[in-house]
C-alpha positions in Angstrom: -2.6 25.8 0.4 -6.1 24.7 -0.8 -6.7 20.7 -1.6 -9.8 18.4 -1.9 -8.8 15.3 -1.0 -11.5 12.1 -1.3 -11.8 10.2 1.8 -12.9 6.6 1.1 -13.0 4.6 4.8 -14.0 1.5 3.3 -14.8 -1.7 5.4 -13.8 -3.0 8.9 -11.4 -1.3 10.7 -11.1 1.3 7.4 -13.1 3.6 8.9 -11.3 4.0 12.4 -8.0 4.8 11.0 -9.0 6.7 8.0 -10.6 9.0 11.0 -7.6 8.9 12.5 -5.6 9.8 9.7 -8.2 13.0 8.8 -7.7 14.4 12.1 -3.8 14.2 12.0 -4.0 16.1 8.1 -6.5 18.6 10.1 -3.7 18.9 12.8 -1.1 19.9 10.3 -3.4 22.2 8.6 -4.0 24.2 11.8 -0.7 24.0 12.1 0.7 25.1 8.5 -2.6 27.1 7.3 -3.2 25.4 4.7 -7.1 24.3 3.9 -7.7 20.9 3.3 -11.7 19.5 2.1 -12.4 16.2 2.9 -15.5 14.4 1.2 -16.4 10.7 1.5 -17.1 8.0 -1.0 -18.1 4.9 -1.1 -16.4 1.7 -1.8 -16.8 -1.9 -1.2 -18.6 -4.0 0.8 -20.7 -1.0 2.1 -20.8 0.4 -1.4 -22.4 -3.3 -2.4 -24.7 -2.9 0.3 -25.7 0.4 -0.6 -25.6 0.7 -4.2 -24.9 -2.6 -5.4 -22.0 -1.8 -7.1 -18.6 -1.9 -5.3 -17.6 1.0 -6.7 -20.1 3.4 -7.9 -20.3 6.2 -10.3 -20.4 8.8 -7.2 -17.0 7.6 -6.1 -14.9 8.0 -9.5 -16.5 11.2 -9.9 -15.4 12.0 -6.6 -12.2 10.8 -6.9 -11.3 12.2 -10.3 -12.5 15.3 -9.2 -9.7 15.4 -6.0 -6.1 16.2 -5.4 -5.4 13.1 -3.4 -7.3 10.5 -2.3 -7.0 8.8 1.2 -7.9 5.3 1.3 -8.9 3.1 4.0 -9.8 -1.0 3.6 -11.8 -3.1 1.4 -13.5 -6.6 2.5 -16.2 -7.8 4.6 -16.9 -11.6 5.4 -19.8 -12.4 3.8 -18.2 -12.1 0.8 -15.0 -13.0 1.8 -16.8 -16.5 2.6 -19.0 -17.1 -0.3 -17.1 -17.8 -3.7 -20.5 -18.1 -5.1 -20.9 -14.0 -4.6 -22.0 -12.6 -8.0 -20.2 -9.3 -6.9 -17.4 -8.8 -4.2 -15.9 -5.6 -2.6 -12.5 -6.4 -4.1 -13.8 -5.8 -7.2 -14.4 -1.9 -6.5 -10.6 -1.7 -5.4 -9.9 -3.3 -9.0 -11.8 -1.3 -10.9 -10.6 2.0 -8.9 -7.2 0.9 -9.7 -8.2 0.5 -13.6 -10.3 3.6 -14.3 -7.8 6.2 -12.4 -4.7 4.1 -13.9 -2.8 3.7 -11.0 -0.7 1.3 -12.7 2.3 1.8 -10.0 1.9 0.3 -5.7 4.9 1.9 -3.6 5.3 0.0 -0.7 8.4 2.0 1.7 9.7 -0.9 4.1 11.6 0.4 7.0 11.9 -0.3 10.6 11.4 1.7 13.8 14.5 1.6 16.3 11.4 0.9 19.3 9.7 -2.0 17.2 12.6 -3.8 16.6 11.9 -6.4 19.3 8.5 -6.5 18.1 9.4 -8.1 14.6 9.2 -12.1 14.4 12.7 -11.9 13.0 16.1 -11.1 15.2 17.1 -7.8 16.0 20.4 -7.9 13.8 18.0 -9.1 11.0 15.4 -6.3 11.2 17.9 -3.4 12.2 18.2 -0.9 9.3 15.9 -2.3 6.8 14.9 0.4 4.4 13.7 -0.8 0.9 10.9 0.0 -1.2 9.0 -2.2 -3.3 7.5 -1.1 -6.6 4.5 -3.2 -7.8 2.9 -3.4 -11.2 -1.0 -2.7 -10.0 -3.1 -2.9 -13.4 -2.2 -6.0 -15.4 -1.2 -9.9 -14.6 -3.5 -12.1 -13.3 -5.5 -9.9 -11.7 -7.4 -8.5 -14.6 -6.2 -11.0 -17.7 -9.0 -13.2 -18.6 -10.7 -15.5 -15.9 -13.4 -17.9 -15.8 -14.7 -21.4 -15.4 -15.5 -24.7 -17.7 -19.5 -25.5 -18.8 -19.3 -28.2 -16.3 -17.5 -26.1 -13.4 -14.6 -28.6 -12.9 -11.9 -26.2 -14.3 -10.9 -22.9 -14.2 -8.4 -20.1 -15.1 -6.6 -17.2 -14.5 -4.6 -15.7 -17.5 -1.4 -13.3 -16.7 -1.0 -11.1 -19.4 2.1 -8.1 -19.9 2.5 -5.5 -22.5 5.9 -3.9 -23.1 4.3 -0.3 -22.1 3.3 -1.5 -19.2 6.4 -2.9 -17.6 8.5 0.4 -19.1 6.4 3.0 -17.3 7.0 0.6 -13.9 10.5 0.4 -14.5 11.0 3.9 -14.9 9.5 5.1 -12.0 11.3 2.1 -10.2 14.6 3.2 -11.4 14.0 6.9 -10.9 13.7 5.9 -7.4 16.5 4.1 -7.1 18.6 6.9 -8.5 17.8 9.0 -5.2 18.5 6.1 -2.7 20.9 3.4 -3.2 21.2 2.9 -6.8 19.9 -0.9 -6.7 17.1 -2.4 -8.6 16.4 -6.2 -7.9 13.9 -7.9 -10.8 11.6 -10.3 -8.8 10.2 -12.5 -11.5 9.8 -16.3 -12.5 11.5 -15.9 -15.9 12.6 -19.3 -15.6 9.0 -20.6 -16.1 6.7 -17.5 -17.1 6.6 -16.4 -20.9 5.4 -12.6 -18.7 8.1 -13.0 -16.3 11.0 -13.4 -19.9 9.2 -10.2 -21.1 9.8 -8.1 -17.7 13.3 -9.3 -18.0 13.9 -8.2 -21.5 12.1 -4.6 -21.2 13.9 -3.9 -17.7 17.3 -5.3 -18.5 17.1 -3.1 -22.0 16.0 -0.1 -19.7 19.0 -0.7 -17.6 21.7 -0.9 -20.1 20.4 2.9 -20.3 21.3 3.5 -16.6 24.8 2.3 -15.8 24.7 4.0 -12.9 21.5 1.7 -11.6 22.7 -1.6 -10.2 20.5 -4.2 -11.8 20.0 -7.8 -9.8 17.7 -10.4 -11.5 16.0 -13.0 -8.7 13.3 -15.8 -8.7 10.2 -14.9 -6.7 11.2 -17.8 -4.2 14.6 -17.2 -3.9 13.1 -13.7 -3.8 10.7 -15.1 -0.8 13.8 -16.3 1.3 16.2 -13.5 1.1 13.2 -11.0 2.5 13.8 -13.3 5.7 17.2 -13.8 5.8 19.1 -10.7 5.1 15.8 -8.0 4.2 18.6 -5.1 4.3 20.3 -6.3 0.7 17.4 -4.9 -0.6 16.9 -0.6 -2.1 14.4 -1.3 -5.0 12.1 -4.2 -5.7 10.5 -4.1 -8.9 7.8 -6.9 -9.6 4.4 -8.0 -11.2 0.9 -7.6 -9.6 0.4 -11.0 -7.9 4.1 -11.5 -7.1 4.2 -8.4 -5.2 0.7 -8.2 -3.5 2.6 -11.2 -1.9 6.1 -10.2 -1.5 4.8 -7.1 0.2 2.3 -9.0 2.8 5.4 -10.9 3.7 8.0 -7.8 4.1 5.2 -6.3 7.1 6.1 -8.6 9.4 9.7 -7.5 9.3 8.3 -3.8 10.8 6.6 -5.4 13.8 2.8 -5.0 12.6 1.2 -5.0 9.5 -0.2 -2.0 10.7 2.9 -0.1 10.1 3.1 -0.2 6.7 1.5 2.2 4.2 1.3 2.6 0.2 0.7 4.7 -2.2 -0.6 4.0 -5.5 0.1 6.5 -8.6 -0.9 6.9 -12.1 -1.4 9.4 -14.8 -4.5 11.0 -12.5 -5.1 11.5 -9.1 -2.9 9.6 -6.6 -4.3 7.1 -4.1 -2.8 6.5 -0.3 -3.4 3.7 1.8 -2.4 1.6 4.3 -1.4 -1.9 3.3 -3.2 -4.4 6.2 -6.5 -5.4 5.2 -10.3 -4.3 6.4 -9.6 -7.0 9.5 -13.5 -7.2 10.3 -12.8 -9.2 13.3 -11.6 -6.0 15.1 -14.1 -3.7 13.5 -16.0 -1.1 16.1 -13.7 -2.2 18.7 -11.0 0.9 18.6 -8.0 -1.5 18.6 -6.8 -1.2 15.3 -3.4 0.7 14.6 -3.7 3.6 13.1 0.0 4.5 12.2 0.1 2.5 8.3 -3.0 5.1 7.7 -1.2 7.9 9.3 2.1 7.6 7.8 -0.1 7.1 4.1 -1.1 10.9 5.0 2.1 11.8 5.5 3.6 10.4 2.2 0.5 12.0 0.6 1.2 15.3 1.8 5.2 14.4 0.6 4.3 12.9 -2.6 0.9 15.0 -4.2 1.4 18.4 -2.4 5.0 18.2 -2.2 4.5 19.7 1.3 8.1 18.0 2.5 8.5 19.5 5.9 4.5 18.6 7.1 5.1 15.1 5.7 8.6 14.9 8.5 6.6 16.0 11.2 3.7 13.6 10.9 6.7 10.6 10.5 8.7 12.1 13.8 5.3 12.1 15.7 4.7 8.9 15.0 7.8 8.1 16.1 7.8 9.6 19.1 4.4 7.7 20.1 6.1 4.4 19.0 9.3 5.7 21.8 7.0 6.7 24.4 4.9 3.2 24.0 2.1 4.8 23.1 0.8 2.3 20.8 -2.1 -0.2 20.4 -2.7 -3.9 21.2 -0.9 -5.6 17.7 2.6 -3.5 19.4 2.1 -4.4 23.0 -0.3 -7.0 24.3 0.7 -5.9 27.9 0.2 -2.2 28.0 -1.7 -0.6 25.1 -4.0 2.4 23.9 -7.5 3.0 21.8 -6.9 4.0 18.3 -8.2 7.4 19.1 -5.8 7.6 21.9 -3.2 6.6 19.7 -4.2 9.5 17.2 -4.1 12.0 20.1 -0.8 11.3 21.0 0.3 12.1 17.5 -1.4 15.3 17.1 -0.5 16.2 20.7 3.4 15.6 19.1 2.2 17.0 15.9 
């Protein structure tokens, strides 16, 4: 098999484990034969600094021109620490999002048997998680209309829905759920948002369509509490942008390290993978970071664009084995860890 996939690093620590997860995809290559390109872009804060655009021409061509495209991290702190900034690197990931329409985030949440001790929450709690979160990516509040009062002393961020786009979201979230535990749970906050009344009339339409899909209707903070309490009631979550950028950023810590956790974000186009943590710029040059979210985004890239099943269950039972053997870094184990690179040997030694 032949592929071009776009490699964009990104900030911080997105350049370590994007490396990381190119050398693993070059491992199973070797292994497999198949032939994979890899060409960079830039995005973000370097792309600012660069080009002065967060997400420059270059890029889209680059990425609309790929099979896949591997993702790393977005954010630097001297934007993140200046609201005055005319231009900021989130706004590349924005406008990535919007001009390959990768209306659709799917965030797997599942545990590791050797990181249940590592989760905040008790064993019995974390045990057997596996849910998967489905998050509208293109509309809400993130790109309704924004701004600011003459006098600066007001401001305001407009959520806006159309039925088209919570139908296509629900479809793929159902779909989903139709191969796992047929469960769908509505995360909304109907009881207050005119948006959140609209996703509950589209969805709830969509499932009297699906009998066989089990469809639960929950407040966001009820929503908020269960994830802690009992995280395994849980197959499908389906939910707006802001509500699950949060929801998601919560459900990490149930895994042990936010740097466990990949995504992958699908459209009409090209499909984007990525891990979920941020560009963490504290920890940027120092090989600490974990690598493992941006590994395991490979693998459900190789699973979900090439449909190469069996390459995709080899990079997952590698990184397994690292987490069984300890061979992880700092975030895991204060007490006894490994480099990021180290950590990537280990998985293409298991690979």
């Amino acid at each position: 098999m032949n592929k071009r996939i776009a490699v964009l690093p990104g900030d911080g620590i997105g350049p370590e484990v994007t490396a990381v997860a190119v050398q693993v995809l070059k491992k199973i290559g070797e292994v497999f034969d198949h032939q994979f390109t890899f060409e960079e872009g830039l995005v973000g804060a370097i792309a600012i600094d660069e080009t002065g655009n967060p997400f420059p021409d270059e890029t889209l061509q680059l990425c609309q021109s790929a099979d896949a495209i591997l993702f790393g991290a977005i954010g630097h702190p001297k934007y993140d620490n200046d609201p005055t900034a005319p231009v900021r690197p989130e706004q590349g990931l924005l406008a990535m999002r919007k001009a390959l329409g990768l209306y659709a985030n799917i965030r797997p949440v599942n545990t590791f048997k050797a990181l249940a001790d590592a989760s905040p929450l008790k064993r019995e709690i974390v045990e057997g998680v596996d849910f998967v979160v489905f998050r509208e990516l293109t509309g809400g509040s993130y790109f309704g209309k924004k701004g600011r009062s003459d006098d600066r002393l007001s401001a305001y961020d407009t959520c806006t829905y159309t039925h088209d786009e919570i139908y296509r979201i629900t479809k793929l979230a159902f779909e989903a759920a139709a191969k796992r535990r047929k469960k769908v749970t509505l995360v909304d906050k109907a009881n207050v948002m005119e948006t959140s009344r609209l996703w509950r009339e589209v969805v709830q339409k969509y499932a009297a369509e699906h009998p066989e899909i089990e469809l639960e209707l929950m407040f966001v903070d009820n929503a908020a509490m269960a994830l802690i309490q009992n995280p395994r009631r849980f197959d499908v979550i389906l939910t707006e942008n802001m509500f699950g950028d949060i929801l998601t950023d919560e459900a990490s810590v149930i895994t042990g390290s936010l740097g466990m956790l990949p995504s992958a974000s699908v459209g009409n186009q090209v499909a984007l993978y990525e891990p979920i943590h941020g560009s963490y710029p504290q920890a940027a040059g120092q090989n600490i970071a974990n690598p493992m979210a941006a590994v395991l985004s490979a693998a459900t890239l190789l699973e979900t664009s090439f449909n190469l099943m069996a390459e995709g269950k080899i990079i997952r039972h590698a990184v397994e084995e690292a987490l069984n053997f300890g061979y992880v870094t700092k975030d895991i184990n204060p007490d006894k860890f490994m480099s990021t690179t180290e950590v990537g040997q280990k998985i293409c030694d298991f690979i």
